[in-house]
N, C-alpha and C positions, 0 to 999 in steps of 0.2 A: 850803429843802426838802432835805429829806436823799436823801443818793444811793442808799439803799433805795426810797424812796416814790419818787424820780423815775422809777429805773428800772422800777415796777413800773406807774407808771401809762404811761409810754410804751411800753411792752411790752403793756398791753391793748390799747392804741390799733392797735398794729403787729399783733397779733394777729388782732383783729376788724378791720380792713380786709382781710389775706387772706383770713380764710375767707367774707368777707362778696364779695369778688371774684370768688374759685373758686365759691361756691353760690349767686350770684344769676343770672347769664348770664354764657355763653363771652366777650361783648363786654365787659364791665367785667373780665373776668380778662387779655384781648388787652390792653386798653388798659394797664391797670395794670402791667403783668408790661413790656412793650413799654417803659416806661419806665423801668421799673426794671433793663433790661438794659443800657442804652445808659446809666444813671445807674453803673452799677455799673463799666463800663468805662473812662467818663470817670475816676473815682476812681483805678480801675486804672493809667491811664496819667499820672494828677497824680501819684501815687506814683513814678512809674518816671520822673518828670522829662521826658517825650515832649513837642516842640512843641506850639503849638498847633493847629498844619495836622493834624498825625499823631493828636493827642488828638480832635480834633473827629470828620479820618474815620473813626478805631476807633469812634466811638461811633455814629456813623453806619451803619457797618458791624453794630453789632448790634444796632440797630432794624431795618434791611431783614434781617441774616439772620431775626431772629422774626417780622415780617411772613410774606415766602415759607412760614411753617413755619403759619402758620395756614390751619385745613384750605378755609375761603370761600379762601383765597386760592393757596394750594398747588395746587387742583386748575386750575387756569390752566398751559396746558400751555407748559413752557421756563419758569415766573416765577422758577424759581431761578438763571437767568442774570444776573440782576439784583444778586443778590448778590455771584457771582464775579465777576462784572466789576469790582465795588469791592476786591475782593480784589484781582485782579492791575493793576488801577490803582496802589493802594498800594505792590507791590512794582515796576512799571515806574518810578513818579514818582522812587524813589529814585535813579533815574541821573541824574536832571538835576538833582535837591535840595541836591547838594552839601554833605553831611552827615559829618559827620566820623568815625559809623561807622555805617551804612548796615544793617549786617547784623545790628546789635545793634537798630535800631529795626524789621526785619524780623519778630525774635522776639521782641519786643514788643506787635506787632501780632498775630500770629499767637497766640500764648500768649493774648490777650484773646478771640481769637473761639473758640479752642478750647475753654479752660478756663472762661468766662465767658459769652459769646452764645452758645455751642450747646448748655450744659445748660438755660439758658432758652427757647430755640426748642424745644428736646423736651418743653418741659411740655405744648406747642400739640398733638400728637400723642397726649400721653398725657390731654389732657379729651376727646377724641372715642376712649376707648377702650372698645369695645363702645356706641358713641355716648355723650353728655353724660351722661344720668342715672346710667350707670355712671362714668364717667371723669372725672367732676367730684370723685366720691368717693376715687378712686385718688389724683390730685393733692394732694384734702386730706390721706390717709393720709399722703403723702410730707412735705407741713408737719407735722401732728401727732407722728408717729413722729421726724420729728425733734429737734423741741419737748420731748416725754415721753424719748427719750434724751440728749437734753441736760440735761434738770432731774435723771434717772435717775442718770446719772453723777456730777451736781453735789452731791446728796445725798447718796451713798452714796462718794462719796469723801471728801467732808467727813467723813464721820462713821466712817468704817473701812478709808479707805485709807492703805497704809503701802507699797506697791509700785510706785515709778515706774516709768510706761510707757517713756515718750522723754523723760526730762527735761532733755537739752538741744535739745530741739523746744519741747516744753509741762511744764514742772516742777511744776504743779497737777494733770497726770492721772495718773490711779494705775492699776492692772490691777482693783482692786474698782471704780473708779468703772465702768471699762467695762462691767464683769459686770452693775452697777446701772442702765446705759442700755440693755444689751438686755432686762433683765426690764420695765424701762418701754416698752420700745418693743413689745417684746411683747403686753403687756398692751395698750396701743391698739392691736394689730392685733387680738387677741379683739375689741375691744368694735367695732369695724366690723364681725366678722363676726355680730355679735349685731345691730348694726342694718342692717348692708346686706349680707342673704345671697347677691347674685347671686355671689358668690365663695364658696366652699368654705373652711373654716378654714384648711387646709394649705395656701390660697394667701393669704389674707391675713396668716398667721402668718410665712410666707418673703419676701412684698412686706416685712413690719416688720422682720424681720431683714437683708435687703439694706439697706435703709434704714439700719438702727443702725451696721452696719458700713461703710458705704461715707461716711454721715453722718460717724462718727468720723474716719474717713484724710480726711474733708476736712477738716474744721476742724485735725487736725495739720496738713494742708497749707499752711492762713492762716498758724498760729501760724509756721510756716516761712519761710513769705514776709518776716513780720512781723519778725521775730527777725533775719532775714539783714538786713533793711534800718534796722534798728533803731528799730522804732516798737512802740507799745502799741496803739493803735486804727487803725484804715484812715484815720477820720474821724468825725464826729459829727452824721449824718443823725436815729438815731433818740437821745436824750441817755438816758445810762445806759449805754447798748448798742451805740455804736460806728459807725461808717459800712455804707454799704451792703454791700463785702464782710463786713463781721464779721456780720453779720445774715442774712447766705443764705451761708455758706461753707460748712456742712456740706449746705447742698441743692445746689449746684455739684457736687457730686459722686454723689450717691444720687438725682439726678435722670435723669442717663445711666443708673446704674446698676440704676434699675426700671425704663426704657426697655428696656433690652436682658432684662429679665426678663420684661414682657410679651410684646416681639416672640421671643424664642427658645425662652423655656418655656412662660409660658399661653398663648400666642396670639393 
Protein backbone atom coordinates (compact mmCIF):
# COMPACT_ATOMS: atom_id res chain seq x y z
CA UNK A 1 0.00 0.00 0.00
CA UNK A 2 1.38 3.20 -0.87
CA UNK A 3 2.09 5.79 1.63
CA UNK A 4 -0.43 8.23 -0.27
CA UNK A 5 -3.58 5.73 0.00
CA UNK A 6 -2.47 4.75 3.46
CA UNK A 7 -2.40 8.03 4.78
CA UNK A 8 -5.48 9.08 3.16
CA UNK A 9 -7.39 6.18 4.32
CA UNK A 10 -6.19 6.68 7.93
CA UNK A 11 -6.90 10.21 7.92
CA UNK A 12 -10.65 9.36 7.11
CA UNK A 13 -10.77 7.12 9.88
CA UNK A 14 -9.22 9.89 12.25
CA UNK A 15 -11.27 12.33 10.91
CA UNK A 16 -14.74 10.67 11.17
CA UNK A 17 -14.23 9.49 14.57
CA UNK A 18 -13.71 13.14 15.75
CA UNK A 19 -16.42 14.78 14.38
CA UNK A 20 -18.60 11.68 14.96
CA UNK A 21 -17.42 12.16 18.99
CA UNK A 22 -17.98 15.99 19.16
CA UNK A 23 -21.56 15.69 17.20
CA UNK A 24 -23.00 12.67 18.58
CA UNK A 25 -23.06 13.34 22.71
CA UNK A 26 -20.89 15.35 25.20
CA UNK A 27 -20.28 11.67 26.61
CA UNK A 28 -18.44 10.04 23.71
CA UNK A 29 -16.57 13.35 23.14
CA UNK A 30 -15.43 13.17 27.34
CA UNK A 31 -14.51 9.74 26.77
CA UNK A 32 -12.60 9.91 23.69
CA UNK A 33 -10.69 13.22 24.05
CA UNK A 34 -9.99 11.88 28.13
CA UNK A 35 -7.95 9.34 26.33
CA UNK A 36 -6.41 10.85 24.06
CA UNK A 37 -4.90 13.30 26.53
CA UNK A 38 -3.31 11.12 28.94
CA UNK A 39 -2.29 9.10 25.44
CA UNK A 40 -0.70 12.12 24.28
CA UNK A 41 1.27 12.79 27.47
CA UNK A 42 2.35 9.32 27.92
CA UNK A 43 4.19 9.73 24.27
CA UNK A 44 5.22 13.21 25.68
CA UNK A 45 7.10 11.78 28.35
CA UNK A 46 8.57 8.39 26.22
CA UNK A 47 10.00 11.05 24.20
CA UNK A 48 11.59 13.07 27.08
CA UNK A 49 13.00 9.57 28.39
CA UNK A 50 10.90 10.11 31.98
CA UNK A 51 10.70 6.90 34.28
CA UNK A 52 8.08 4.94 34.48
CA UNK A 53 6.66 6.16 37.90
CA UNK A 54 6.88 9.94 36.41
CA UNK A 55 5.47 8.74 32.91
CA UNK A 56 2.56 6.77 34.32
CA UNK A 57 1.57 9.82 36.84
CA UNK A 58 1.93 12.65 34.00
CA UNK A 59 -0.54 10.62 32.35
CA UNK A 60 -2.54 10.19 35.18
CA UNK A 61 -2.47 13.63 35.89
CA UNK A 62 -4.02 14.43 32.52
CA UNK A 63 -6.87 12.23 32.69
CA UNK A 64 -7.99 13.69 36.21
CA UNK A 65 -6.98 17.34 34.97
CA UNK A 66 -9.86 16.70 31.89
CA UNK A 67 -12.20 14.83 34.15
CA UNK A 68 -12.54 18.09 36.77
CA UNK A 69 -12.96 20.27 33.57
CA UNK A 70 -15.91 18.32 32.50
CA UNK A 71 -19.03 20.48 33.29
CA UNK A 72 -21.27 17.05 35.15
CA UNK A 73 -18.31 17.09 36.96
CA UNK A 74 -16.71 20.46 37.44
CA UNK A 75 -19.68 21.70 39.18
CA UNK A 76 -18.89 19.45 42.32
CA UNK A 77 -17.84 22.06 44.54
CA UNK A 78 -13.55 21.80 45.44
CA UNK A 79 -13.31 18.52 42.62
CA UNK A 80 -10.53 20.47 41.19
CA UNK A 81 -8.41 19.64 44.40
CA UNK A 82 -8.12 16.54 43.17
CA UNK A 83 -5.99 17.37 40.56
CA UNK A 84 -3.59 19.68 42.31
CA UNK A 85 -3.04 17.28 44.84
CA UNK A 86 -1.44 15.11 41.95
CA UNK A 87 0.38 17.89 40.99
CA UNK A 88 2.08 18.68 44.17
CA UNK A 89 2.39 15.01 45.03
CA UNK A 90 4.59 14.83 41.94
CA UNK A 91 6.71 17.78 42.94
CA UNK A 92 7.03 16.66 46.86
CA UNK A 93 7.81 12.68 45.66
CA UNK A 94 10.87 14.16 44.10
CA UNK A 95 12.66 14.67 47.43
CA UNK A 96 12.73 11.13 48.37
CA UNK A 97 13.09 9.75 44.57
CA UNK A 98 16.58 10.19 44.42
CA UNK A 99 16.78 11.39 40.95
CA UNK A 100 19.76 12.65 39.47
CA UNK A 101 18.07 15.78 38.45
CA UNK A 102 14.99 16.36 39.99
CA UNK A 103 14.23 19.79 38.46
CA UNK A 104 14.58 18.65 34.95
CA UNK A 105 11.93 16.00 35.59
CA UNK A 106 9.87 18.86 37.50
CA UNK A 107 9.60 20.61 33.88
CA UNK A 108 8.74 17.89 32.35
CA UNK A 109 6.08 17.17 34.23
CA UNK A 110 4.86 20.49 34.30
CA UNK A 111 5.36 21.38 30.38
CA UNK A 112 3.04 18.19 29.85
CA UNK A 113 0.02 19.32 31.98
CA UNK A 114 0.47 22.85 30.56
CA UNK A 115 1.04 22.54 27.06
CA UNK A 116 -0.79 19.17 26.58
CA UNK A 117 -3.68 18.34 29.49
CA UNK A 118 -4.99 21.76 29.63
CA UNK A 119 -5.59 22.62 26.05
CA UNK A 120 -7.52 19.44 26.30
CA UNK A 121 -9.50 20.06 29.56
CA UNK A 122 -10.66 23.39 27.75
CA UNK A 123 -12.29 21.70 25.01
CA UNK A 124 -14.77 20.40 28.04
CA UNK A 125 -15.64 24.13 28.50
CA UNK A 126 -15.89 25.16 25.24
CA UNK A 127 -18.90 22.07 24.01
CA UNK A 128 -21.04 23.54 26.74
CA UNK A 129 -20.59 26.95 25.25
CA UNK A 130 -23.91 28.82 25.10
CA UNK A 131 -24.83 24.92 25.96
CA UNK A 132 -24.18 21.78 23.58
CA UNK A 133 -26.10 22.63 20.57
CA UNK A 134 -23.95 25.61 20.10
CA UNK A 135 -20.56 24.44 21.63
CA UNK A 136 -20.41 21.13 19.96
CA UNK A 137 -20.17 23.31 16.86
CA UNK A 138 -17.43 25.61 18.07
CA UNK A 139 -15.24 22.54 18.97
CA UNK A 140 -15.79 21.20 15.65
CA UNK A 141 -14.92 24.68 13.89
CA UNK A 142 -11.57 24.34 16.06
CA UNK A 143 -10.92 20.52 14.32
CA UNK A 144 -12.03 21.71 10.96
CA UNK A 145 -10.30 25.20 10.71
CA UNK A 146 -7.53 23.40 11.58
CA UNK A 147 -7.74 20.65 9.06
CA UNK A 148 -8.61 23.25 6.04
CA UNK A 149 -5.37 25.40 7.20
CA UNK A 150 -3.38 22.81 7.28
CA UNK A 151 -4.41 21.30 3.76
CA UNK A 152 -4.46 25.39 2.89
CA UNK A 153 -0.92 25.76 3.60
CA UNK A 154 -0.06 22.45 2.29
CA UNK A 155 -1.41 23.33 -1.21
CA UNK A 156 -0.44 26.55 -1.67
CA UNK A 157 2.97 26.12 -0.65
CA UNK A 158 3.53 23.38 -2.65
CA UNK A 159 2.46 24.98 -5.56
CA UNK A 160 3.79 28.77 -4.99
CA UNK A 161 5.91 29.08 -2.19
CA UNK A 162 9.37 30.43 -2.47
CA UNK A 163 9.61 32.28 1.08
CA UNK A 164 10.77 30.40 4.14
CA UNK A 165 9.07 31.03 7.18
CA UNK A 166 11.37 29.49 9.94
CA UNK A 167 13.38 27.10 8.09
CA UNK A 168 15.38 26.08 10.69
CA UNK A 169 12.11 25.27 12.63
CA UNK A 170 10.11 23.87 9.62
CA UNK A 171 12.01 24.19 6.17
CA UNK A 172 8.66 23.09 4.10
CA UNK A 173 6.73 26.22 5.41
CA UNK A 174 6.74 29.06 3.28
CA UNK A 175 5.03 32.66 3.98
CA UNK A 176 2.50 31.88 0.85
CA UNK A 177 1.77 28.54 2.32
CA UNK A 178 0.58 30.46 5.46
CA UNK A 179 -1.34 33.16 3.46
CA UNK A 180 -3.12 29.61 1.73
CA UNK A 181 -4.11 28.40 5.39
CA UNK A 182 -5.84 31.46 6.42
CA UNK A 183 -7.87 31.84 3.12
CA UNK A 184 -8.84 27.96 3.96
CA UNK A 185 -9.49 28.47 7.18
CA UNK A 186 -11.52 31.31 6.49
CA UNK A 187 -13.35 29.87 4.10
CA UNK A 188 -14.66 27.05 6.84
CA UNK A 189 -15.48 29.68 9.18
CA UNK A 190 -18.05 31.20 6.36
CA UNK A 191 -19.50 28.04 5.64
CA UNK A 192 -20.47 27.53 9.64
CA UNK A 193 -21.75 30.69 9.55
CA UNK A 194 -23.92 29.72 6.60
CA UNK A 195 -24.99 26.53 8.47
CA UNK A 196 -25.08 27.49 12.10
CA UNK A 197 -26.02 31.26 12.34
CA UNK A 198 -26.29 31.40 16.19
CA UNK A 199 -23.02 33.35 15.60
CA UNK A 200 -22.76 36.35 13.45
CA UNK A 201 -20.10 36.14 10.50
CA UNK A 202 -17.52 38.62 12.20
CA UNK A 203 -17.45 35.98 14.94
CA UNK A 204 -17.15 32.98 13.13
CA UNK A 205 -14.79 34.48 10.70
CA UNK A 206 -12.35 35.81 13.94
CA UNK A 207 -12.96 32.21 15.81
CA UNK A 208 -11.26 30.81 11.97
CA UNK A 209 -8.56 33.12 12.20
CA UNK A 210 -7.48 32.74 15.87
CA UNK A 211 -7.49 29.19 14.95
CA UNK A 212 -5.28 29.51 11.63
CA UNK A 213 -2.82 31.46 13.58
CA UNK A 214 -2.41 30.10 16.80
CA UNK A 215 -2.96 26.36 14.75
CA UNK A 216 0.25 27.55 12.82
CA UNK A 217 2.79 28.56 15.97
CA UNK A 218 1.69 25.23 17.24
CA UNK A 219 2.58 22.85 14.80
CA UNK A 220 6.11 25.33 14.48
CA UNK A 221 6.15 24.55 18.03
CA UNK A 222 6.10 20.24 17.38
CA UNK A 223 8.34 20.86 14.45
CA UNK A 224 10.65 22.51 17.38
CA UNK A 225 10.28 20.03 19.79
CA UNK A 226 10.95 17.60 17.13
CA UNK A 227 13.89 19.06 15.53
CA UNK A 228 15.78 19.78 19.08
CA UNK A 229 15.38 16.13 19.79
CA UNK A 230 16.07 14.80 16.59
CA UNK A 231 13.14 12.85 15.49
CA UNK A 232 10.72 12.90 12.39
CA UNK A 233 7.49 11.68 13.94
CA UNK A 234 6.37 11.76 17.81
CA UNK A 235 5.23 8.11 16.86
CA UNK A 236 2.86 6.13 14.89
CA UNK A 237 -0.67 6.00 16.36
CA UNK A 238 -2.42 6.94 13.40
CA UNK A 239 0.09 5.36 10.09
CA UNK A 240 0.79 7.93 7.61
CA UNK A 241 0.32 10.78 10.15
CA UNK A 242 2.56 10.25 13.02
CA UNK A 243 1.85 9.89 16.64
CA UNK A 244 -0.59 11.50 18.88
CA UNK A 245 1.33 14.71 19.18
CA UNK A 246 1.77 15.17 15.45
CA UNK A 247 -1.98 14.80 14.97
CA UNK A 248 -3.41 17.41 17.65
CA UNK A 249 -0.16 19.79 17.72
CA UNK A 250 -1.72 22.61 15.96
CA UNK A 251 -5.12 22.19 18.27
CA UNK A 252 -2.60 22.26 21.60
CA UNK A 253 -2.39 25.43 20.94
CA UNK A 254 -5.80 27.25 19.13
CA UNK A 255 -7.54 25.39 21.49
CA UNK A 256 -6.47 27.87 24.54
CA UNK A 257 -6.53 30.27 22.17
CA UNK A 258 -10.44 30.29 21.22
CA UNK A 259 -11.01 29.67 24.81
CA UNK A 260 -9.77 32.84 25.74
CA UNK A 261 -11.66 34.39 22.75
CA UNK A 262 -14.94 33.10 23.90
CA UNK A 263 -14.44 34.01 27.55
CA UNK A 264 -12.92 37.60 26.89
CA UNK A 265 -14.49 38.72 23.55
CA UNK A 266 -17.93 36.89 22.63
CA UNK A 267 -18.77 35.96 25.90
Amino acid sequence: MSNLVQRTLSGSVYVAVIVAAVLVHPVAFECLFCIVSACAVWEFCRLMKLDKWLTAWSSLSAAVAFVVRIPAVSAINGIEWAYWLLVMFVLVAELFRKQPNPILNWGHYLTAQVLIAAPFALMNDMLVYRGWSLGKYIVLALFVCVWANDTGAYLTGSLLGKHKMIPRVSPGKTWEGLVGGFVFSLVAGYLFFLFIPELMLWQWLLIAFTISVAGTLGDLMESLFKRTIGIKDSGNVVPGRGGWLDCFDSTLLAAPAVYALLTLVLG
